[in-house]
C-alpha positions as CSV (number, residue, x, y, z in Angstrom):
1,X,72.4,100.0,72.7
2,X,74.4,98.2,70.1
3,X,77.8,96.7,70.8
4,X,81.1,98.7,69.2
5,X,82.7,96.5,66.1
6,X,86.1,94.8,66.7
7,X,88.4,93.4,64.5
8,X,91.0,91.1,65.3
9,X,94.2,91.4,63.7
10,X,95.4,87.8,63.4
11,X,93.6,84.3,62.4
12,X,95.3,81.7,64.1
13,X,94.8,79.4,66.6
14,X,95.0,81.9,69.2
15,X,92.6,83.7,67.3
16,X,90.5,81.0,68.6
17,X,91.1,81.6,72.4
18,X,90.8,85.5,72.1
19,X,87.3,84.9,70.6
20,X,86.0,82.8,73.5
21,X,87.1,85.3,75.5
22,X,85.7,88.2,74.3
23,X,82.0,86.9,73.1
24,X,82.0,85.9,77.2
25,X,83.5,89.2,77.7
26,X,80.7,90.5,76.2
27,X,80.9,94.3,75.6
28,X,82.1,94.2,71.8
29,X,80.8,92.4,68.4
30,X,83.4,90.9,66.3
31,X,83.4,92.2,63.0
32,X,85.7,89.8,61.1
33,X,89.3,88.9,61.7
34,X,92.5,89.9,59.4
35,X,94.5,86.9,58.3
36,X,96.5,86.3,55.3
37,X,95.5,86.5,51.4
38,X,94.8,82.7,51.2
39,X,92.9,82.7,54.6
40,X,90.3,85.4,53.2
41,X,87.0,84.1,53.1
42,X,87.9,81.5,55.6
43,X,85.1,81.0,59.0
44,X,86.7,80.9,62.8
45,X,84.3,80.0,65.4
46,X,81.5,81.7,62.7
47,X,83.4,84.9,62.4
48,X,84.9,85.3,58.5
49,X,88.0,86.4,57.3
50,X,87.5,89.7,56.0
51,X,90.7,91.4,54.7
52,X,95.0,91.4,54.9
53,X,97.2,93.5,56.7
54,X,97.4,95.4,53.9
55,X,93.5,96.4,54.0
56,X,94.3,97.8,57.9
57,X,94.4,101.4,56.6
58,X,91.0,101.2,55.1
59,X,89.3,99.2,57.7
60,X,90.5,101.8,60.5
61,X,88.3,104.1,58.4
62,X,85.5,102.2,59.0
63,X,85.9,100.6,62.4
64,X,87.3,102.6,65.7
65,X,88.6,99.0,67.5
66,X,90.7,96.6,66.8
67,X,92.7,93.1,68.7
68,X,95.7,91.5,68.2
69,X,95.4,87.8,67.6
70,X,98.5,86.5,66.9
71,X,99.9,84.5,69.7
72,X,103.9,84.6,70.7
73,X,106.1,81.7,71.6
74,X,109.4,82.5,70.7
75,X,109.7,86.5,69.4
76,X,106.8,89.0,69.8
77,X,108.6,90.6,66.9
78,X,104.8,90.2,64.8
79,X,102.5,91.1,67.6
80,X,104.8,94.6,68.4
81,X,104.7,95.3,64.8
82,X,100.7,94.7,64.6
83,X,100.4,96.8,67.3
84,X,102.4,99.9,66.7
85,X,100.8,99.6,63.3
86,X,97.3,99.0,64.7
87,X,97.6,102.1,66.9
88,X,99.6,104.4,64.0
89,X,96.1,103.9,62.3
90,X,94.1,105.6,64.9
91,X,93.0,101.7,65.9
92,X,91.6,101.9,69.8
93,X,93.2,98.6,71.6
94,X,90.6,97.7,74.6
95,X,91.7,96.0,77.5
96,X,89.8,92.9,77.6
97,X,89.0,90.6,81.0
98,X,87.4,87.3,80.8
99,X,84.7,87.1,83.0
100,X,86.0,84.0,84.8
101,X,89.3,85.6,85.3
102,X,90.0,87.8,88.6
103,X,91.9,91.8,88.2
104,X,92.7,93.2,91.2
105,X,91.1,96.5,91.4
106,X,94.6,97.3,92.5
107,X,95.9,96.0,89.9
108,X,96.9,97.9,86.3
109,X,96.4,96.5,82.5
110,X,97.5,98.0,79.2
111,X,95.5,99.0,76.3
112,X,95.3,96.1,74.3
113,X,96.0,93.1,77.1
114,X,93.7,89.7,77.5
115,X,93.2,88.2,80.5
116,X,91.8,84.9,80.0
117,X,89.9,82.6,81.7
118,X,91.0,81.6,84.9
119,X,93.8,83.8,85.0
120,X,94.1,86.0,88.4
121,X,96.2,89.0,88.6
122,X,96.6,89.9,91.9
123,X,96.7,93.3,93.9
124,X,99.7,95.3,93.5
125,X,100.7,93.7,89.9
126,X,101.1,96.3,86.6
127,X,100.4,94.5,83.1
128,X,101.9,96.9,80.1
129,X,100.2,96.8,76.6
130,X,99.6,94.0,74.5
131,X,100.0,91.0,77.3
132,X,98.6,87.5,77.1
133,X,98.0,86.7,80.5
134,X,96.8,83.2,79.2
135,X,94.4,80.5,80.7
136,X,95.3,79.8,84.9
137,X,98.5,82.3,84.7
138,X,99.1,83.6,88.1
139,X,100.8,87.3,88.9
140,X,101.3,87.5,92.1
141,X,101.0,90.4,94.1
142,X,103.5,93.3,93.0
143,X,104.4,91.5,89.7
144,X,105.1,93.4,86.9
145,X,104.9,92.3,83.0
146,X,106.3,94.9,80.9
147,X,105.0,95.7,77.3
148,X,104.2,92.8,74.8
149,X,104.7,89.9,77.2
150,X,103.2,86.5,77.0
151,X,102.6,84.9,80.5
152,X,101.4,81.6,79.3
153,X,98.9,78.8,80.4
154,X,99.1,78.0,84.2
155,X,102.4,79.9,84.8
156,X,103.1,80.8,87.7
157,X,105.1,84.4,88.7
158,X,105.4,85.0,92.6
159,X,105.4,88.2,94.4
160,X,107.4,91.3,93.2
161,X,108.7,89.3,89.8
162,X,109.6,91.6,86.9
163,X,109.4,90.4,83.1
164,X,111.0,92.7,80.8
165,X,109.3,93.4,77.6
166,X,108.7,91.3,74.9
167,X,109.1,88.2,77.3
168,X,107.5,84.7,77.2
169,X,107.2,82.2,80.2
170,X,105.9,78.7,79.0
171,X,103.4,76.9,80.2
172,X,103.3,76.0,84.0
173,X,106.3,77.8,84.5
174,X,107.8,79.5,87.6
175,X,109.2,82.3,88.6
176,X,110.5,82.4,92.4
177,X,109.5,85.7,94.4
178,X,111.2,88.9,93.4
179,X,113.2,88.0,90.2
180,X,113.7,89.8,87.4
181,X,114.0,88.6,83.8
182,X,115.2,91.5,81.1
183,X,113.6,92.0,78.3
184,X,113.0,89.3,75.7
185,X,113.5,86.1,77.7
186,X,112.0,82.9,77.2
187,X,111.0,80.4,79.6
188,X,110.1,76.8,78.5
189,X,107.3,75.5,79.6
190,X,107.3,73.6,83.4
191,X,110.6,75.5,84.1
192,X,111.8,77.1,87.3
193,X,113.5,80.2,87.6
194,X,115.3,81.1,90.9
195,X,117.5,84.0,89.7
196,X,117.7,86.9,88.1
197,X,117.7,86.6,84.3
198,X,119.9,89.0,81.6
199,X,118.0,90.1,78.5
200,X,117.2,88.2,75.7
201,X,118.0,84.6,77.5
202,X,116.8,81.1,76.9
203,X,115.8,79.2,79.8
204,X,114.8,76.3,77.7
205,X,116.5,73.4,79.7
206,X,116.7,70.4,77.6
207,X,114.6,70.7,74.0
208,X,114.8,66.6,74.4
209,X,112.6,66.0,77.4
């Protein structure tokens, strides 16, 4: 039995990652990636550059999945708007696991979430839609990660955290047990935070260092 097609929206270098990932996932063929007009034509990882944004409505005539690709540091102002549009088309947004990573069969993830490799997400925990649980990332047990976060590479978030939507924690950074951070925080990377976070603030300590 064939593979379904999917098409990732977004042909950057997290583009790259999400590939890995899903040709080890293993249950869908890429069909070509969406980029921008002067990236058309252009290979990732042997996978072409088949169309803009703007072709979206046609190719959701033609293919039932689709994969945001674009990676989010400091807004996920692109990735939301990919999504809702993705899904407005009639685009299905899989879940997809790395085979390397570890789910919780406890554990809950949102229509078009990544779990990457070596990630764990542990029992108890609730991932909303469109979540990049990057490389190593740890959610403890009873974490939750609201819609459109980024938990990035080796972060850590201890028991019973809550990330409001839209939120990104840098790499290898912390979150101490049972704080909350409101929706669209960022957390620079190898940062600790040890209370309870308002939304939309920079924990950024000190660009300099």
């Amino acid at each position: 039995m064939s593979k379904p097609n999917l098409i990732l929206i977004g042909a950057g270098g997290h583009a790259h990652a999400c590939i890995d990932v899903i040709e080890q996932h293993g249950q869908y063929r890429i069909a070509g990636l969406v980029g921008m007009s002067e990236e058309v034509h252009a290979q990732h990882l042997g996978y072409s550059v088949i169309a803009t944004d703007g072709d979206l409505p046609a190719l959701a005539k033609e293919y039932q999945y689709a994969f945001i690709t674009v990676g989010q540091i400091w807004s996920p102002d692109s990735r939301m708007h990919l999504y809702q549009q993705a899904t407005e088309l009639g685009f299905q947004l899989p879940v997809i696991i790395a085979p390397t990573a570890y789910v919780s069969r406890h554990a809950t993830i949102g229509a078009g979430s990544i779990v990457m490799h070596g990630a764990i997400v542990n029992a108890g925990a609730k991932v909303g839609i469109n979540c990049i649980i990057n490389t190593h990332a740890l959610l403890e047990h009873d974490v939750t990660a609201e819609d459109h976060c980024h938990i990035s590479t080796g972060a850590i978030l201890n028991g019973g955290v809550c990330i409001g939507a839209g939120s990104f924690v840098g790499s290898g950074g912390i979150i101490r047990e049972g704080v909350t951070l409101g929706k669209g925080c960022v957390v620079g990377m190898g940062l600790s935070v040890r209370h309870n976070q308002a939304d939309h603030a920079r924990f950024v300590g000190n660009d300099k260092t």
